[in-house]
N, C-alpha and C positions, 0 to 999 in steps of 0.2 A: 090362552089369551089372544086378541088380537094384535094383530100387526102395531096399529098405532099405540096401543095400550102399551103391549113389548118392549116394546124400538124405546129405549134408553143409551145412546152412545157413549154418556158420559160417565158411567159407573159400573163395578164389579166387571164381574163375566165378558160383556156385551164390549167394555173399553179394551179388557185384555185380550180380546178374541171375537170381533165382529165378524166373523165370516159364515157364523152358521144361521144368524140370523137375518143374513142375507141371503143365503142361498133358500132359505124359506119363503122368503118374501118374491124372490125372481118364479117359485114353484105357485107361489098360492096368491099374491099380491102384488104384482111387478112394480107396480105403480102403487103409492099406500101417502095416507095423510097421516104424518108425525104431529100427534099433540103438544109433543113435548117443544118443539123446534118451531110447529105453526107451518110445517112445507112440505110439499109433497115429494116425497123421494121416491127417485127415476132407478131401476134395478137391470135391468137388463141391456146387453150387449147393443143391440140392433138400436132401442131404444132412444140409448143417449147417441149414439152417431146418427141417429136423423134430427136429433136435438142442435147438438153442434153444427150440423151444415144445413144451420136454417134461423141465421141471427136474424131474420127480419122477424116471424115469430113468436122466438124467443132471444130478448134481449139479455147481454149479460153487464148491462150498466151497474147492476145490482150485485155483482158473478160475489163475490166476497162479504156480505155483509150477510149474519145472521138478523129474521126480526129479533128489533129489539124494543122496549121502551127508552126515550132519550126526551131531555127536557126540551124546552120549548129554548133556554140558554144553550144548551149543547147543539141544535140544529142550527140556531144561527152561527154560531162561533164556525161552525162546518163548512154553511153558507159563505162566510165572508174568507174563509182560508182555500190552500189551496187541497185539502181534503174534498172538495165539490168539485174537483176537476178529475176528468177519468183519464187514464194513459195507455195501457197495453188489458190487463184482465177485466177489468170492470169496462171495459168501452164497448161502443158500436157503432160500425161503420156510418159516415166515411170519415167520423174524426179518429178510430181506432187506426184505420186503412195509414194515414198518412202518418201518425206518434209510431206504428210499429214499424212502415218502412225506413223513420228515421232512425229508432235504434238499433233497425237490425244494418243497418250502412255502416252505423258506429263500430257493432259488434262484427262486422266483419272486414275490417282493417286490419284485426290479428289474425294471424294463423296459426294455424294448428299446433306450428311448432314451438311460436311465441307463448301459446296459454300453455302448452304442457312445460314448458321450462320455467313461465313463472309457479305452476301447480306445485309440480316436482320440489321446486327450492322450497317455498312456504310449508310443503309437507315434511320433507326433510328436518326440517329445521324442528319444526312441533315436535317429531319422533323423536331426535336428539334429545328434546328437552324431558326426554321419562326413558329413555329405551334401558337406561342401565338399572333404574328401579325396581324392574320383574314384576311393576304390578301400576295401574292406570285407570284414572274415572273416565274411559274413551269420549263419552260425550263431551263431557268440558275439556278437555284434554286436548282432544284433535279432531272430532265429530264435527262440533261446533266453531271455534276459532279456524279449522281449512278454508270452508266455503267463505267466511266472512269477510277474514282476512284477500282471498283472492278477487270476492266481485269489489271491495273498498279499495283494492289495487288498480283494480282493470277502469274503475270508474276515476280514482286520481284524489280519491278523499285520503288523506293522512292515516295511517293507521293508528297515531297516538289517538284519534277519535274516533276509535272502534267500539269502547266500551258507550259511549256515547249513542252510540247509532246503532246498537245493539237495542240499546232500551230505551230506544224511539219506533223500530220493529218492532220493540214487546204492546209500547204503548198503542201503537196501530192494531195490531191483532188482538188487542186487548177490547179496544173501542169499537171494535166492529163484528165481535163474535162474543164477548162476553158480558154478561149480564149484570153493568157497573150501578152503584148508587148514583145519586146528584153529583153527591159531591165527588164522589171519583170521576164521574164523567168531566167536571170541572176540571181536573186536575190532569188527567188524561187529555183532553184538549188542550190545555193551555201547554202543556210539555211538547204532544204536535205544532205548536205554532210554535214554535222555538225550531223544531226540524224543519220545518218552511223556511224558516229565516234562513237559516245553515245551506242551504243548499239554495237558494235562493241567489248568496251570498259567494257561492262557490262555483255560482254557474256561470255567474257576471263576472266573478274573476276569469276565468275561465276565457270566455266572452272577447276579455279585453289583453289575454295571454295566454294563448291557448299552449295547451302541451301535448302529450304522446297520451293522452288517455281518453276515454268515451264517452266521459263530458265535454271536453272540445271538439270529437267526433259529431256529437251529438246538438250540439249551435251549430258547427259549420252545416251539417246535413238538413237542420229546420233552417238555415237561410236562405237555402234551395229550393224549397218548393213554394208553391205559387201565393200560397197565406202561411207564412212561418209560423210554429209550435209556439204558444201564448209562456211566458215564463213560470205560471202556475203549472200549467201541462208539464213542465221538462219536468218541473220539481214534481213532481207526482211520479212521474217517470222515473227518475232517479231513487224515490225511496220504494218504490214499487221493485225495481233491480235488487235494491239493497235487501227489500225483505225476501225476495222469491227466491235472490241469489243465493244467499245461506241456509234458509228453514227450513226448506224443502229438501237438499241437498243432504244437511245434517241427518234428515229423518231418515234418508235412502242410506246413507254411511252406519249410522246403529244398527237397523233394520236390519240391511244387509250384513251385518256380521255377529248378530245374534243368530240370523237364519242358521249361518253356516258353523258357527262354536255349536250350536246344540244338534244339529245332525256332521258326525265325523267323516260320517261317508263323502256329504260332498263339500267338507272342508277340503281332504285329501286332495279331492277331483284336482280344488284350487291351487293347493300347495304343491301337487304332483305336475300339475301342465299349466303352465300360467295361460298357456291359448284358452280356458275355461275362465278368468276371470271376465270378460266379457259377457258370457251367458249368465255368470254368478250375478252380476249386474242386472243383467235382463230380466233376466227371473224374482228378483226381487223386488225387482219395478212391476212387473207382474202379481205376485204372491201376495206382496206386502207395500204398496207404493204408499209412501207419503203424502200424497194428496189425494183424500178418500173419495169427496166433492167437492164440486164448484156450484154454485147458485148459476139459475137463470128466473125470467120474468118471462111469462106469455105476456103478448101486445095484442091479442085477440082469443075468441074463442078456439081453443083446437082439442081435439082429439087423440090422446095417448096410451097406449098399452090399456084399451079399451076403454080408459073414464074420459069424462068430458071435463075438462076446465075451462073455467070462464076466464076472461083477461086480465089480469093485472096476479094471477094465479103463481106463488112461487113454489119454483126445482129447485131441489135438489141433486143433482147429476153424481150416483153414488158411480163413479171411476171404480172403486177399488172393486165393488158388487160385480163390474161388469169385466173386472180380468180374472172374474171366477166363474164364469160363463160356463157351464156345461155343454153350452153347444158348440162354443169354441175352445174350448181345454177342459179337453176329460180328466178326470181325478184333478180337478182344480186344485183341492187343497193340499197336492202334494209339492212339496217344495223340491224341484229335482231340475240340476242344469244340464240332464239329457235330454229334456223336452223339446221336441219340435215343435215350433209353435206353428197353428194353422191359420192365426190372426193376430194382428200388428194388436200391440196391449195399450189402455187407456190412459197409464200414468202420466206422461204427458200433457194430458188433452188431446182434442182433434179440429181439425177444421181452423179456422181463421185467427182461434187462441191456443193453436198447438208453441207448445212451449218455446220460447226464444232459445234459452239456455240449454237445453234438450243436451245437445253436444258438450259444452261445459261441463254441469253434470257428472253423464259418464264417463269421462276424463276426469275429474275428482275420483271418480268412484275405484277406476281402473287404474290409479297413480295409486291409492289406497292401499287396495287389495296389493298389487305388488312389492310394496313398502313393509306391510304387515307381514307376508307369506317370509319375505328375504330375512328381515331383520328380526324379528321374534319370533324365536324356538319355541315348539311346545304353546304355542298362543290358545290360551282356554278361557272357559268363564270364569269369574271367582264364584267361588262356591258358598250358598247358604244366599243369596242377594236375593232379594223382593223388587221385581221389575215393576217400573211405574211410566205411565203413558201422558200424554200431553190429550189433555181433554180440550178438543172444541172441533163444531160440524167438518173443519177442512183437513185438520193434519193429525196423521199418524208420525208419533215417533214418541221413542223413547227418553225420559228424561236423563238418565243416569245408565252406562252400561259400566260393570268394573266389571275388567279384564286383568288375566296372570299370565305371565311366563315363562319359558329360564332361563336366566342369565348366567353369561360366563365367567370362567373364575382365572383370572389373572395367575401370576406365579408366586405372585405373595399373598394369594389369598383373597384380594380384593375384586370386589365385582367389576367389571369391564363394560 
């Protein structure tokens, strides 16, 4: 079959192991029109980094939305909310230039020491709350609730309105990559404007008392520059943090610890010399990164891995395609933290939308690893589980990982 014909992301084979038909596509297709999706997907290494360091080109106002059908009621409702405002992924200079130097001012008021001791406590705390069970749904467990609970911390929202702004993310990522009726787009919108308000709501408090967190980091820093951040922009900003901060993170936490339970060898590696959970890390961000692609738009006719597109033409930027690059990591598909790598890997991004949280992140990751290797003996899969994927153009991850242990036995017997 053909490429476009193939290329199905969403189902069997292709959801639980897209790598071979990407590597097909970088050999015979680099460049390919997905019928299914309506976009052309970018495959190769070299490719997508002259893609990203060329936002005049290719815009990435779009960077996040699959096409979709939406009514003629759901584009207005968009229209008049602060969903029509872009912030950090979907923007393009010079209003991205100014929304990212303000949160990244915000974001670094903390240091290094400050995020790993708020990481540490919130993750501790999770572990505690299973570690004597011998047995964990890790995604909902601590996968999940880590990263959320920490950027709802760093940004100064309550945690009792986590569960909240959980399924205002879902509803977001829902509305803009999945393929809703009317009336769920109804419904889906109108749930988004209720997050509008919320944070709207929290930013003016904020505003008017500021505290130690990166929503008042983030008004004092748009006060400062020469046309201050519009308060739709913050609120874009801020659930833009709230979704990138958890979802993507989650996906690197599963990811990475299914890699390493099913190959023992470089489980060891980890549990044997903790100076290897940082590669463990890397390499999964490599291997298996979370964020597969990002959308871009051509503003003009250009020329790419030999096809010609016309303007207004959507990418795909398949990232994950391009940290399986043969010509920058031989035997790509092998999962091993002795790799040397001969090029800086895509997960992230590159260029002007290289990730804010980059460092965050890997400090989840590397608090993680550490926590698991020390405090659970014996940490294995559970046995007999049917792995299930999160279907849609951007994220890889897992929905459910269950994990076993073993746990210690006290002197009467009881588990410890």
């Amino acid at each position: 079959m053909t490429l476009d014909v193939e290329f199905n992301p969403f189902h069997g084979a292709q959801l639980a192991e897209p790598y071979p038909v990407y590597a097909r596509a970088r050999r015979e297709e680099p460049v390919f029109f997905s019928q299914v999706l309506q976009m052309w997907y970018v495959t190769r290494y070299d490719d997508i980094v002259a893609v990203t360091q060329d936002p005049v080109r290719f815009s990435s106002a779009d960077s996040v939305d699959a096409p979709q059908e939406r009514t003629a009621e759901t584009l207005q409702a968009i229209k008049e909310s602060w969903l029509s405002y872009s912030s950090l992924t979907n923007n393009d200079p010079p209003s991205h230039t100014a929304v990212r130097r303000v949160v990244t001012k915000a974001f670094h008021q903390r240091s290094r020491a400050e995020l790993e001791s708020r990481v540490r406590a919130i993750a501790t705390g999770l572990l505690e709350g299973f570690a004597a069970d011998g047995r964990a749904e890790f995604v909902g467990q601590f996968g999940l609730p880590l990263p959320l609970r920490v950027i709802l911390n760093l940004l100064g929202a309550p945690e009792s309105d986590q569960a909240e702004l959980k399924q205002w993310s879902d509803d977001w990522i829902s509305l803009v990559l999945d393929p809703l009726s009317p009336q769920q787009q109804a419904h889906t919108v109108t749930r988004l404007q209720e997050c509008g308000r919320y944070w709207s709501d929290l930013i003016e408090a904020r505003r008017a008392h500021p505290r130690d967190d990166i929503i008042s980091d983030m008004v004092a820093a748009s006060a400062q520059e020469p046309e201050p951040i519009p308060l739709a922009q913050l609120v874009n900003a801020c659930a833009t943090l709230t979704l990138a901060g958890h979802e993507t993170t989650a996906n690197l936490l599963g990811n990475c610890l299914r890699q390493l339970l099913t190959q023992p060898d470089q489980w060891r590696l980890v549990c044997d010399d903790p100076a290897n959970i940082p590669r463990a890390i890397e390499e999964t961000l490599r291997a298996d990164t979370s964020v597969h692609a990002l959308m871009r738009t051509t503003t003009e006719p250009v020329t790419l891995g030999g096809i010609a597109l016309p303007r207004g033409a959507r990418l795909a930027l398949l990232f994950a395609s391009a940290n399986h690059d043969q010509t920058y990591y031989p035997d790509a598909a092998r999962f091993d933290l002795r790799r040397e790598q001969t090029k800086a890997h895509l997960a992230f991004g590159h260029g002007i939308h290289y990730c804010l949280g980059a460092a965050l992140a890997r400090l989840e990751g590397q608090v993680t690893l550490e926590l698991l290797t020390s405090r659970l003996p014996g940490l294995r899969l559970s046995a007999g589980q049917e792995l299930a994927w999160i279907a849609n153009p951007i994220h890889r991850g897992l929905r459910q990982l269950h994990i076993e242990w073993d746990t210690l036995r006290s002197k009467d017997g009881s588990h410890e």
